[in-house]
Residue frames as a rotation matrix with the C-alpha (Angstrom) as fourth column:
UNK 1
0.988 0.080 0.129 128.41
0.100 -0.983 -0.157 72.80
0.114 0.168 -0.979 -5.78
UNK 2
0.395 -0.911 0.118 132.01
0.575 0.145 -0.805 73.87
0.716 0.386 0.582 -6.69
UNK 3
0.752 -0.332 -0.569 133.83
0.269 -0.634 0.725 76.32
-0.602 -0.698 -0.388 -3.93
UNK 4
0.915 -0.366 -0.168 136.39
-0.341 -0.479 -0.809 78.19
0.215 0.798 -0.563 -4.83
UNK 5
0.613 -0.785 0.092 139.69
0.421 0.423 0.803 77.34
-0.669 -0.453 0.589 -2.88
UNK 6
0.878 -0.382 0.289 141.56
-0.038 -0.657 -0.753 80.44
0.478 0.650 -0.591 -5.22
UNK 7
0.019 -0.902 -0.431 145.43
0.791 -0.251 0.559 80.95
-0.612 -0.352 0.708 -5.07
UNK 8
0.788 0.185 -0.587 146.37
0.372 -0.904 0.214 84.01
-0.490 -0.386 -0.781 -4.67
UNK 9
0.281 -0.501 0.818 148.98
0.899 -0.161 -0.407 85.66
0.336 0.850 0.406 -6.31
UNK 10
0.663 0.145 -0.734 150.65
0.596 -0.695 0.402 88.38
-0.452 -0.704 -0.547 -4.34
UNK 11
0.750 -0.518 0.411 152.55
-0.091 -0.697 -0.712 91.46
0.655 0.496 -0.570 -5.03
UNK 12
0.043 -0.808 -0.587 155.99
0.974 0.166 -0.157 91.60
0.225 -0.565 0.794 -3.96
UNK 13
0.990 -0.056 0.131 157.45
-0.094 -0.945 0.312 94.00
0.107 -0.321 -0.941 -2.11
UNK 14
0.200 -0.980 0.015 161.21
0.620 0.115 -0.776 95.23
0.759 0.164 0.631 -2.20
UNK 15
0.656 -0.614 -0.439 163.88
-0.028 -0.601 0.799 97.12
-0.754 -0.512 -0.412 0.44
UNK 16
-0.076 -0.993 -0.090 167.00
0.847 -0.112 0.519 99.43
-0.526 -0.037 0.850 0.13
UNK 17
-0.645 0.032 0.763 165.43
-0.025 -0.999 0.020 103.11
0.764 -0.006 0.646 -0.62
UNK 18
-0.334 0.461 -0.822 164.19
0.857 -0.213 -0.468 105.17
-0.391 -0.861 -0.324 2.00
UNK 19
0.351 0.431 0.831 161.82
0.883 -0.447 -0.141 108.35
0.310 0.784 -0.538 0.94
UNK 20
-0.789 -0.482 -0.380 163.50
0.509 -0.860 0.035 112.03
-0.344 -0.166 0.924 0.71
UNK 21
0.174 0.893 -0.416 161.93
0.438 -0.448 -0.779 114.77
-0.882 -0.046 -0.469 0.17
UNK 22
0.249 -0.271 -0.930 164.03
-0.876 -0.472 -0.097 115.41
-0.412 0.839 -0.355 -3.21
UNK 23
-0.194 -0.415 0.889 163.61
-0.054 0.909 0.412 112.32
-0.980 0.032 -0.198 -4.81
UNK 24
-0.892 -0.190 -0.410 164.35
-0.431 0.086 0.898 111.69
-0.135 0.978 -0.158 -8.50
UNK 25
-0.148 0.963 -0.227 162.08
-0.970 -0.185 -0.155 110.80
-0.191 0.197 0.962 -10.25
UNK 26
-0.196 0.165 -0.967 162.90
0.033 0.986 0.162 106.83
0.980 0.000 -0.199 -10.45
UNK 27
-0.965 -0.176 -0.194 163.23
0.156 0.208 -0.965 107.08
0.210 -0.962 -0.174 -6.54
UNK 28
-0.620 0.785 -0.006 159.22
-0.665 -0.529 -0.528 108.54
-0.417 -0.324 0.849 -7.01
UNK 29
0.037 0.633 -0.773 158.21
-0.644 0.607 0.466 105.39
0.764 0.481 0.430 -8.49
UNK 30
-0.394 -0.056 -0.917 159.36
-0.018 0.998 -0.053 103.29
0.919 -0.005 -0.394 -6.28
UNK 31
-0.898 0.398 0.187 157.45
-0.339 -0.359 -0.869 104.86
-0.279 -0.844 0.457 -3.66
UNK 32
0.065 0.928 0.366 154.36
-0.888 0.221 -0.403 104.76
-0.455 -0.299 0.839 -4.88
UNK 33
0.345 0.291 -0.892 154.98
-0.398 0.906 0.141 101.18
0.850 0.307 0.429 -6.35
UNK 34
-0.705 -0.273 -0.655 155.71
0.280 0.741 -0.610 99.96
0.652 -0.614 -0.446 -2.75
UNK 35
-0.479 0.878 0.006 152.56
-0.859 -0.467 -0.210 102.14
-0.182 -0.106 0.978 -1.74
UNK 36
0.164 0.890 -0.425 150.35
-0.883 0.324 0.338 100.93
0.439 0.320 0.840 -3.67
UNK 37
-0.325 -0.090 -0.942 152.17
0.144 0.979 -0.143 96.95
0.935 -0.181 -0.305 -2.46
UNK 38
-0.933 -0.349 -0.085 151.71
0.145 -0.149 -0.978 98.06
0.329 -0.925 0.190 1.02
UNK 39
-0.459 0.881 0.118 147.79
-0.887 -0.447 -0.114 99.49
-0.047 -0.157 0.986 0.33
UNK 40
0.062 0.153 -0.986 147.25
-0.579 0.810 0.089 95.67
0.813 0.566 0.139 -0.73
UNK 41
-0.953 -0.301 -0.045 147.82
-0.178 0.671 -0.720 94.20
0.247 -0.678 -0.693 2.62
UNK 42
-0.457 0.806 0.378 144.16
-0.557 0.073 -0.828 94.88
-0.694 -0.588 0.415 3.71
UNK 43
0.345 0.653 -0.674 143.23
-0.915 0.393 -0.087 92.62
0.208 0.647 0.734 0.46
UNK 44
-0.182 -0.150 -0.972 145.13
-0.426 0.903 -0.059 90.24
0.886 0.404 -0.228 1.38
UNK 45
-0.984 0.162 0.076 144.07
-0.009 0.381 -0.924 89.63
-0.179 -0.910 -0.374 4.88
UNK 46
-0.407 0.854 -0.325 140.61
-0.859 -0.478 -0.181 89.55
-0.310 0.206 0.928 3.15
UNK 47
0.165 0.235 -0.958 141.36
-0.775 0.632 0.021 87.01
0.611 0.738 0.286 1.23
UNK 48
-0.941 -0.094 -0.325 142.51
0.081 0.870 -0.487 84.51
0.329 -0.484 -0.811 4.28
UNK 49
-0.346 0.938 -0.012 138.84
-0.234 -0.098 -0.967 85.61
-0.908 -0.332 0.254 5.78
UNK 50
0.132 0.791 -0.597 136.98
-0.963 -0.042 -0.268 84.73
-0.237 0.610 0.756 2.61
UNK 51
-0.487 -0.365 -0.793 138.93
-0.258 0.928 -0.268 81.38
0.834 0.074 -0.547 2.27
UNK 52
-0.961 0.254 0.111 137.85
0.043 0.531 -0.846 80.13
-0.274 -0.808 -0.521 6.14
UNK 53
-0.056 0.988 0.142 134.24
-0.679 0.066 -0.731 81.44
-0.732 -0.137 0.667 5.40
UNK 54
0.051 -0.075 -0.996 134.12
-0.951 0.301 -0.071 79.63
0.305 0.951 -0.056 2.13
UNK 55
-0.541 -0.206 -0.815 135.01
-0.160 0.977 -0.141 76.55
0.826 0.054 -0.561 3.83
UNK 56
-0.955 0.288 0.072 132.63
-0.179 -0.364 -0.914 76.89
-0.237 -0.886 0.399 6.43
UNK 57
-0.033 0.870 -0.493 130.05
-0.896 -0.244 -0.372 77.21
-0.443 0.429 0.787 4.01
UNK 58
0.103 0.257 -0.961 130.96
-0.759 0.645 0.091 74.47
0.643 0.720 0.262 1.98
UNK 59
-0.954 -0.072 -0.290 130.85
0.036 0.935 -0.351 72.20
0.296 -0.346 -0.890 5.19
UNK 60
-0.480 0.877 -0.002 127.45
-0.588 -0.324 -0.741 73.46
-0.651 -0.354 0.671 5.76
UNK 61
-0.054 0.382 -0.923 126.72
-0.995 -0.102 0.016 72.55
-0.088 0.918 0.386 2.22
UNK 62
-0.682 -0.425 -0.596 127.86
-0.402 0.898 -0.181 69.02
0.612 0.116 -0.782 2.62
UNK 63
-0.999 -0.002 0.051 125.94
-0.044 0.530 -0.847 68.74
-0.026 -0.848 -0.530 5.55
UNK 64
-0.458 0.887 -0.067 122.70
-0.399 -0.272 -0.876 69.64
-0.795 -0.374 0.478 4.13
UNK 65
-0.184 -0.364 -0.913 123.47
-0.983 0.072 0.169 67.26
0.004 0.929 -0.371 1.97
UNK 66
-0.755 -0.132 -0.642 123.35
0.026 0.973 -0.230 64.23
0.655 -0.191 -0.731 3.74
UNK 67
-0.864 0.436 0.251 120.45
-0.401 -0.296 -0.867 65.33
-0.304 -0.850 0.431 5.29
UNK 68
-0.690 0.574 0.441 117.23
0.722 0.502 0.476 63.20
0.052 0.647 -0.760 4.14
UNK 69
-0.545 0.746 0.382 113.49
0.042 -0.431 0.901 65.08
0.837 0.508 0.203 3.42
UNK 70
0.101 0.450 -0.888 112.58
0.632 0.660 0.406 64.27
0.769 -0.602 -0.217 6.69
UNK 71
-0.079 -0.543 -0.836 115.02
0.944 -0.310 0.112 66.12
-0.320 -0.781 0.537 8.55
UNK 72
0.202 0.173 0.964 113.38
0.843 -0.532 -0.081 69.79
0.499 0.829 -0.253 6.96
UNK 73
0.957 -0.284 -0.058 114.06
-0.060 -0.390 0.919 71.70
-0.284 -0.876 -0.391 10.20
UNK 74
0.109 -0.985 -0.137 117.76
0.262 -0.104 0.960 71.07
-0.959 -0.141 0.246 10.30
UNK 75
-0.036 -0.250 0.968 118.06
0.988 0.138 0.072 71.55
-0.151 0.959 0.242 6.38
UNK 76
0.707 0.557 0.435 116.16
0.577 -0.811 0.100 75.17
0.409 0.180 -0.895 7.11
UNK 77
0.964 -0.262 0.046 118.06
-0.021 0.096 0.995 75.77
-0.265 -0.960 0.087 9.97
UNK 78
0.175 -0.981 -0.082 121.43
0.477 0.012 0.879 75.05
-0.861 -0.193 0.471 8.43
UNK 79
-0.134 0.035 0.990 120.78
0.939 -0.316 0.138 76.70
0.318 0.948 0.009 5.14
UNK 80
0.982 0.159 -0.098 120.03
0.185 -0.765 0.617 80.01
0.023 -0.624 -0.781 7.62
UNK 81
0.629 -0.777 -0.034 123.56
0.377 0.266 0.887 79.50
-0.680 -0.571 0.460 8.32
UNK 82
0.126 -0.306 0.944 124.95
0.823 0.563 0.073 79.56
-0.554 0.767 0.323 5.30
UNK 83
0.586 0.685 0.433 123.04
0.692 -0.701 0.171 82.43
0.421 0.200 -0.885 4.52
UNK 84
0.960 -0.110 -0.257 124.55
0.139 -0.611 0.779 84.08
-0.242 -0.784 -0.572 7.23
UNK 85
-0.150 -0.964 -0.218 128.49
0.232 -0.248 0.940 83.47
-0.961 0.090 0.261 6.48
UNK 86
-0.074 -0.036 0.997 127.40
0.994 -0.088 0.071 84.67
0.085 0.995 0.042 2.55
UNK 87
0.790 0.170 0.589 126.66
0.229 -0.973 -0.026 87.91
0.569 0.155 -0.808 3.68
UNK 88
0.576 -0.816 -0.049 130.06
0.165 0.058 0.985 87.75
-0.801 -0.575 0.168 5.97
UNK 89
-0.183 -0.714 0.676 131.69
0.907 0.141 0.396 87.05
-0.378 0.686 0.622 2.73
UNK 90
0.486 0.363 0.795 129.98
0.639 -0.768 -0.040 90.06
0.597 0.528 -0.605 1.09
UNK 91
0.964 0.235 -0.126 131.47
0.261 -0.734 0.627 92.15
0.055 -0.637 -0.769 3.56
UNK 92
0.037 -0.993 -0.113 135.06
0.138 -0.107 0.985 90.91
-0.990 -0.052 0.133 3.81
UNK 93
0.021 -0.139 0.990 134.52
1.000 -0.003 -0.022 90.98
0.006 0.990 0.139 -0.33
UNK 94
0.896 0.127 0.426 133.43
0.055 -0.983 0.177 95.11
0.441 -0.136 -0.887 0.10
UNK 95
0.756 -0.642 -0.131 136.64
-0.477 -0.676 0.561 96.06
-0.449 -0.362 -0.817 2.08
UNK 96
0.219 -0.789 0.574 138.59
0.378 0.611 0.695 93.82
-0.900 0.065 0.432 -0.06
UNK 97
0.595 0.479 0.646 137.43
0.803 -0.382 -0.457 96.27
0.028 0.790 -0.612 -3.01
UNK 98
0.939 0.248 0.237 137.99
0.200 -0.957 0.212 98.97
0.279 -0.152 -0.948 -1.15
UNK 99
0.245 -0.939 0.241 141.98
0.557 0.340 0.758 97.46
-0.794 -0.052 0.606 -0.69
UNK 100
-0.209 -0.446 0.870 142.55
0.884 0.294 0.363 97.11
-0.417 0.846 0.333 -3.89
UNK 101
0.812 0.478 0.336 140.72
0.558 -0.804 -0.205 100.88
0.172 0.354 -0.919 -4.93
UNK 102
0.914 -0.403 -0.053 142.92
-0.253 -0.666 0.701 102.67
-0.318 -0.627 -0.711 -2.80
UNK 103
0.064 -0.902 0.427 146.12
0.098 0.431 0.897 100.72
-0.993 -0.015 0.116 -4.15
UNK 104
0.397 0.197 0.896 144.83
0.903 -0.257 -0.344 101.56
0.163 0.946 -0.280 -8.04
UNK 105
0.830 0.554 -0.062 144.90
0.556 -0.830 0.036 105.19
-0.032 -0.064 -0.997 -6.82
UNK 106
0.375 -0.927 -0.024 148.20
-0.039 -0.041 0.998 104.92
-0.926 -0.374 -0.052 -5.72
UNK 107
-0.280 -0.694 0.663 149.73
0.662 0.360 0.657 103.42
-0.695 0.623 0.359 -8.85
UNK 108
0.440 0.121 0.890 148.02
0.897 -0.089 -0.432 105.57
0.027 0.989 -0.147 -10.98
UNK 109
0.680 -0.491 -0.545 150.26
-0.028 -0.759 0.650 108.37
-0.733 -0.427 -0.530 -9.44
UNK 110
-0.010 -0.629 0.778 152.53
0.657 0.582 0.479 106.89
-0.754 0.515 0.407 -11.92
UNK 111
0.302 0.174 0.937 151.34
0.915 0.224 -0.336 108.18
-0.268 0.959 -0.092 -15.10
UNK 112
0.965 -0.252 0.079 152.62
-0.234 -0.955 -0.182 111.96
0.121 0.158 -0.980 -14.44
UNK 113
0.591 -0.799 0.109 156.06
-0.599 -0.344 0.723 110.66
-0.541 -0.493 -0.682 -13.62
UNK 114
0.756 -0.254 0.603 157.16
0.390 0.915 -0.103 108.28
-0.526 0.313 0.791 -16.48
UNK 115
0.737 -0.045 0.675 157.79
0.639 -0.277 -0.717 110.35
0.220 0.960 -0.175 -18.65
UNK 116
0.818 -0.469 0.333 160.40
-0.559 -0.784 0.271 112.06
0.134 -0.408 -0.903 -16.16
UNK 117
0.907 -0.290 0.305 162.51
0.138 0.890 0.434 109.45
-0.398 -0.352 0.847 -16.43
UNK 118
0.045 -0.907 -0.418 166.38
-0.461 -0.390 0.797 109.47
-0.886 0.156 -0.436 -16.95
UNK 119
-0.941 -0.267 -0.208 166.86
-0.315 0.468 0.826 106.58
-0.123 0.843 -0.524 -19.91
UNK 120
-0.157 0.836 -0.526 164.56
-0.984 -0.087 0.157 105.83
0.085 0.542 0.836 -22.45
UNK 121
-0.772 0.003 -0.635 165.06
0.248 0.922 -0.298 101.78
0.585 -0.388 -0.713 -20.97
UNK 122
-0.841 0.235 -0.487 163.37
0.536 0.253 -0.805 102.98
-0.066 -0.939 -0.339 -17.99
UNK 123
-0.642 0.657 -0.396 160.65
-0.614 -0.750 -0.247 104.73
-0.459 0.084 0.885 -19.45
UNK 124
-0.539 -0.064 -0.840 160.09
-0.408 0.892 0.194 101.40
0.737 0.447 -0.507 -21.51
UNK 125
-0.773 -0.077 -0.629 160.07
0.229 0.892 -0.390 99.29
0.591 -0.445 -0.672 -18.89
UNK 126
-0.822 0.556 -0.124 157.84
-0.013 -0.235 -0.972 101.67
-0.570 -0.797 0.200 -16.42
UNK 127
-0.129 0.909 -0.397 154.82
-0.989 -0.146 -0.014 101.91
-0.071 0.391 0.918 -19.53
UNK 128
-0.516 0.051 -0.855 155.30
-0.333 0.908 0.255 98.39
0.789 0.416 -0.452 -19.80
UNK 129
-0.790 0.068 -0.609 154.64
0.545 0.533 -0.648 97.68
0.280 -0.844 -0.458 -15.88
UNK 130
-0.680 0.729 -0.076 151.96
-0.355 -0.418 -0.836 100.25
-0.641 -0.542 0.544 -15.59
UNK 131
-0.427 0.059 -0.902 150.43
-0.874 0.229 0.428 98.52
0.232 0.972 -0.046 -18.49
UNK 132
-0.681 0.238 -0.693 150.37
0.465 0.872 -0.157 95.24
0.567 -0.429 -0.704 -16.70
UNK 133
-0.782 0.530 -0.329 149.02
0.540 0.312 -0.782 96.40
-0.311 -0.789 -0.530 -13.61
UNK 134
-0.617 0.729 -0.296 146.09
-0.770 -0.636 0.039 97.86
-0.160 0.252 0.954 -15.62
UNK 135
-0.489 0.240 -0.838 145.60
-0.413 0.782 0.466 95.00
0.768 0.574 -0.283 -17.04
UNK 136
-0.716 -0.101 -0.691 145.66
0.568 0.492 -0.660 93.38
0.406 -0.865 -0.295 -13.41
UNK 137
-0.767 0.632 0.105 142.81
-0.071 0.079 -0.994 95.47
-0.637 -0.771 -0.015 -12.00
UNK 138
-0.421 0.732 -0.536 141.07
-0.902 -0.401 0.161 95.41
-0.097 0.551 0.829 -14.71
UNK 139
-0.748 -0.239 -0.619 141.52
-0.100 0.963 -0.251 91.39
0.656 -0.126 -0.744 -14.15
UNK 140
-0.988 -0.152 -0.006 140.26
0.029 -0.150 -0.988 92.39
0.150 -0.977 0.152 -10.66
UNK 141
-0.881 0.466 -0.089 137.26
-0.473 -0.876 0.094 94.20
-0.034 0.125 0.992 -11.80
UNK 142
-0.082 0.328 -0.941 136.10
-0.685 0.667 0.292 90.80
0.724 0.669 0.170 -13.63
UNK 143
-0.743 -0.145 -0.654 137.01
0.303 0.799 -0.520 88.56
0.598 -0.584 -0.549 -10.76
UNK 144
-0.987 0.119 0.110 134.86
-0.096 0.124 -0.988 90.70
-0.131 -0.985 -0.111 -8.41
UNK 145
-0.150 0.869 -0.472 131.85
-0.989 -0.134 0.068 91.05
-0.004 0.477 0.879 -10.43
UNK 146
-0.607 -0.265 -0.749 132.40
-0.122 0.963 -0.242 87.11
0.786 -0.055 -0.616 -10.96
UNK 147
-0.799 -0.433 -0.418 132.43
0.293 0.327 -0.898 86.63
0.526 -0.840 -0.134 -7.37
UNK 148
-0.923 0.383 -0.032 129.53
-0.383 -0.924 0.004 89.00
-0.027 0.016 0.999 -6.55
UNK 149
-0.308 0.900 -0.309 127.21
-0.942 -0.244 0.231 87.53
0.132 0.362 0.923 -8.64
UNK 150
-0.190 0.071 -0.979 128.10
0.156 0.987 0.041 83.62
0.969 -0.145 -0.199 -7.74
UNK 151
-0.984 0.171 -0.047 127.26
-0.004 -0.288 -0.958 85.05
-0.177 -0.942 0.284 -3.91
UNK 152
-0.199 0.980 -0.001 123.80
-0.944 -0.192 -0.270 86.01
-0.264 -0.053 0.963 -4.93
UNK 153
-0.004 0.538 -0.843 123.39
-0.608 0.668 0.429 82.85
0.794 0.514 0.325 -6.92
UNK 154
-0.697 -0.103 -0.710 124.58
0.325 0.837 -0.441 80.58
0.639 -0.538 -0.549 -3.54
UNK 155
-0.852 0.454 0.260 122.03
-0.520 -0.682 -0.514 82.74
-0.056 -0.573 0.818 -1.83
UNK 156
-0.020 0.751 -0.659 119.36
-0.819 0.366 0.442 81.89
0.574 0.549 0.608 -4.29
UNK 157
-0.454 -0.067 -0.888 120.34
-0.175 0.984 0.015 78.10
0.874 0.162 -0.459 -3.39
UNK 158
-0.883 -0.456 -0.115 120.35
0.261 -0.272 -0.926 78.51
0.391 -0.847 0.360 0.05
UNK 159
-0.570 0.816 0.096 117.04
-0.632 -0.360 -0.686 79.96
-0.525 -0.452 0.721 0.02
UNK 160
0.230 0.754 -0.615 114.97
-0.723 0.555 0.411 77.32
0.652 0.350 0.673 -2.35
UNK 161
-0.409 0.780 -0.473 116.44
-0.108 0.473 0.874 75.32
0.906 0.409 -0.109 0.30
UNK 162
-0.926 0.215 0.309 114.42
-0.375 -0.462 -0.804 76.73
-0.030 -0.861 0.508 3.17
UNK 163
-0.518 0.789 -0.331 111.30
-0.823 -0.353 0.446 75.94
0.235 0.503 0.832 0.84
UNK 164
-0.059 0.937 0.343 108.52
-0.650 0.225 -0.726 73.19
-0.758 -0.266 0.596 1.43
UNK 165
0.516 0.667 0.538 108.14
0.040 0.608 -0.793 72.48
-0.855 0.431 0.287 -1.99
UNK 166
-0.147 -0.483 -0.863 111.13
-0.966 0.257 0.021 72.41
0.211 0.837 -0.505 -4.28
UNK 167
0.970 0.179 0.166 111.85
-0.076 0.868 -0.491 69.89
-0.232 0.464 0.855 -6.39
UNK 168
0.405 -0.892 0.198 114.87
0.378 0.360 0.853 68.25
-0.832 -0.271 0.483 -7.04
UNK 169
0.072 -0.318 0.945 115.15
0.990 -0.093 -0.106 69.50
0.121 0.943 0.309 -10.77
UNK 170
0.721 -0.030 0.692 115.33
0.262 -0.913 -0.312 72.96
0.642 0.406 -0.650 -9.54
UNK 171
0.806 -0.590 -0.050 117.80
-0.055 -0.158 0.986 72.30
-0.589 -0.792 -0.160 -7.00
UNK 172
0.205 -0.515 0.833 119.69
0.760 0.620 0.196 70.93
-0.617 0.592 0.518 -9.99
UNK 173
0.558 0.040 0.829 119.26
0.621 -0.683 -0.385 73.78
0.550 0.730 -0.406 -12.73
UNK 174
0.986 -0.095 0.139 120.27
-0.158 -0.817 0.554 76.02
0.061 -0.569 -0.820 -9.34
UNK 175
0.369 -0.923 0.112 123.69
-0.026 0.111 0.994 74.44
-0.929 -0.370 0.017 -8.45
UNK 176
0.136 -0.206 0.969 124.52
0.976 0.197 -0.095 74.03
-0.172 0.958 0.228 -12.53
UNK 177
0.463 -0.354 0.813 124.45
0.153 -0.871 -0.466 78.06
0.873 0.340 -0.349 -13.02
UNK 178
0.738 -0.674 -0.028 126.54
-0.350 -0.418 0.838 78.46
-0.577 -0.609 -0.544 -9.54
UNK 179
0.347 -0.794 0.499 128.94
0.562 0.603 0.567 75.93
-0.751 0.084 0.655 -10.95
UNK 180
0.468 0.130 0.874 128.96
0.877 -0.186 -0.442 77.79
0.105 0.974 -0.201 -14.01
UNK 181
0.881 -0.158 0.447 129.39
-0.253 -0.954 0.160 81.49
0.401 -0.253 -0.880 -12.23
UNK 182
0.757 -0.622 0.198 132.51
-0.301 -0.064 0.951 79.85
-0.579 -0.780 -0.236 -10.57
UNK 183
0.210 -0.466 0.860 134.20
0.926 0.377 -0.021 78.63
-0.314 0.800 0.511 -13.72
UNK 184
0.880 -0.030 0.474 133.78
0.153 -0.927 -0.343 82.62
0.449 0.375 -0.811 -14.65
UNK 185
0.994 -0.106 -0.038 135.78
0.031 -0.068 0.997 83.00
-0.108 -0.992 -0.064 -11.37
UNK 186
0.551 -0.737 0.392 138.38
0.562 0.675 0.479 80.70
-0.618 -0.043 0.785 -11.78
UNK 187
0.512 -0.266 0.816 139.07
0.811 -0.162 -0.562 82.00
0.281 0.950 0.133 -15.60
UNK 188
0.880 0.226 0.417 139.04
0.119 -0.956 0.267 85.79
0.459 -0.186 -0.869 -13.80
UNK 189
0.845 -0.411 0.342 141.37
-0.455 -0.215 0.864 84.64
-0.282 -0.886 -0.368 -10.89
UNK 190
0.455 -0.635 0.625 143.89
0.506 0.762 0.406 83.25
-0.733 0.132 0.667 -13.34
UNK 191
0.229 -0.282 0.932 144.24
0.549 -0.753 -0.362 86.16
0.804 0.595 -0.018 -15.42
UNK 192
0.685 -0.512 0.519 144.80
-0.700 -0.660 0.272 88.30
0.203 -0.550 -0.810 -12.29
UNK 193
0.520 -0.732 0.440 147.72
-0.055 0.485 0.873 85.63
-0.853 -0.478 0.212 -11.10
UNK 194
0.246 -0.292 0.924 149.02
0.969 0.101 -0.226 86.20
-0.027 0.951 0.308 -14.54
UNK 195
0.632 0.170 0.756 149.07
0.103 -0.985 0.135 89.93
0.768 -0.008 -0.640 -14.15
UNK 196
0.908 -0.416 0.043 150.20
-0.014 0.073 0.997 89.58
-0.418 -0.906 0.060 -10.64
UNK 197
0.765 -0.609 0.210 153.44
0.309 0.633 0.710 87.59
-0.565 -0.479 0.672 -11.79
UNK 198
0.331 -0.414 0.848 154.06
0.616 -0.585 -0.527 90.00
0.714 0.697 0.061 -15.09
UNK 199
0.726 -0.131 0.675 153.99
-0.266 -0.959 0.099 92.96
0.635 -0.252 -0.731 -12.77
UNK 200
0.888 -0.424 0.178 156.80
-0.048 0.301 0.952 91.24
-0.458 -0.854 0.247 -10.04
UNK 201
0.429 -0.357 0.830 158.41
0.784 0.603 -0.147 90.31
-0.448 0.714 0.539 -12.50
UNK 202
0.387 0.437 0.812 158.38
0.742 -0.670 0.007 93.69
0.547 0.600 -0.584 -14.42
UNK 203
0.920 -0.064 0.386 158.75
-0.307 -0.729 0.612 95.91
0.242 -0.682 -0.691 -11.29
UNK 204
0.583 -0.750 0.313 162.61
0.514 0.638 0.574 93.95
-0.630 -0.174 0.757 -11.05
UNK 205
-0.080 -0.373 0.925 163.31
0.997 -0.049 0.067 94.86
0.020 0.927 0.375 -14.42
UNK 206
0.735 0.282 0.617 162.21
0.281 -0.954 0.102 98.55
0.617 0.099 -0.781 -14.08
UNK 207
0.951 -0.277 -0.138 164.07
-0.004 -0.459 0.888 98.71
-0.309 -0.844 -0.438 -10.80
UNK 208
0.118 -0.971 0.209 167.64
0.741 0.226 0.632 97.39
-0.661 0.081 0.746 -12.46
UNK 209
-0.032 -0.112 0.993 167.07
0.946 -0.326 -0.006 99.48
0.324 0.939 0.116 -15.44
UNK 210
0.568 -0.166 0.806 166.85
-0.153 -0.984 -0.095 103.01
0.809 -0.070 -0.584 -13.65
UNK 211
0.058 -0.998 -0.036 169.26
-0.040 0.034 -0.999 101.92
0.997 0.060 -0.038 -11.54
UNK 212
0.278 0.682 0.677 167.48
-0.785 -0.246 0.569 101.44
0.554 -0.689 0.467 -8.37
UNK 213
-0.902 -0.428 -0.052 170.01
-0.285 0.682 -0.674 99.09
0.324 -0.593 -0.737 -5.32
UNK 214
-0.352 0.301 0.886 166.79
-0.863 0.262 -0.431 96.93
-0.362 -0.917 0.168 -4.03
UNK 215
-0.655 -0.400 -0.641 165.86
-0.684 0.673 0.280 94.03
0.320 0.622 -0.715 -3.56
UNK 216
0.223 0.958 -0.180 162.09
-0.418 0.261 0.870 91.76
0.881 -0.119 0.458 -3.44
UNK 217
-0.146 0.036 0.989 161.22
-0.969 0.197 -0.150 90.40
-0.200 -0.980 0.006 0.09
């Protein structure tokens, strides 16, 4: 069975505006585009918690691996386990959702304020970057559904083996569609690190172009 072991792809974050309470309208993007980077922290401290479980699990896995037919107790027993840090993951996966929601919300403040822009560069550049980071949850969307549904399947696994009487050809057929549901993953979590690095990338260019002194952490 494949694990994931996913790099991440983070948003930067920038210094050198502070918020007023008359701020121009470039000076109101870059609020809420360091918002929205800032609403992201609770995904990424998800993601180090879904990495440890993940490997947790997949030393479980290993170990109930090398376990022989004999030893059905410990196989039940550690597959219980297993069980257990999947529905951990589900959980840190839910508030990692619920990260990344709240940081959509944010950015889509955006879409009333482009068009208030000073030069038609920076109006450019900001449909271009709000562009991306559609793209990018919509990336998201895909990755978590992915992710979601390759949980239930290690579940599945997890529980045939608890069973008595599988057979080895359905243990087989089982770990073949995880492997499969993580290949979705992968595909998912490489378009969002693609997104990710447009929109850093992007959010630079926006900032020089309306004239905005800062600079990425």
């Amino acid at each position: 069975m494949r694990k994931l072991g996913l790099g991440i792809l983070l948003m930067g974050s920038a210094v050198g505006l502070t918020a007023c309470n008359n701020a121009s309208p470039e000076e109101q993007v870059y609020n809420h585009l360091e918002e929205t980077v800032s609403l992201e922290s609770g995904y990424v401290e998800q993601q180090e918690s879904l990495a440890d479980l993940e490997k947790k699990e997949q030393n479980l896995y290993n170990e109930i691996l090398q376990l022989g037919t004999d030893e059905l107790d410990q196989i039940k027993s550690k597959s219980q386990e297993a069980i257990d840090l999947i529905g951990q993951r589900k959980d840190a996966l839910a508030k990692e959702k619920e990260s990344l929601d709240e940081a959509e919300a944010e950015f889509k403040e955006l879409d009333s304020i482009i068009d208030e822009l000073e030069s038609d560069d920076a109006k450019q550049k900001a449909q271009t970057l709000y562009d991306t980071m559609e793209a990018r949850y919509s990336a998201y969307d895909k990755l978590h559904e992915a992710y979601t549904k390759a949980l239930d399947e290690d579940n599945t696994l997890y529980d045939m083996f608890q069973q008595d009487d599988i057979t080895q050809d359905e243990l087989t057929s089982q770990i073949e569609k995880i492997n499969a549901g993580y290949e979705e993953i992968k595909t998912a979590n490489e378009e969002f690190n693609t997104q990710t690095e447009a929109f850093n990338e992007q959010k630079q260019q926006f900032y020089e172009s309306a004239g905005l002194n800062v600079e990425n952490e």
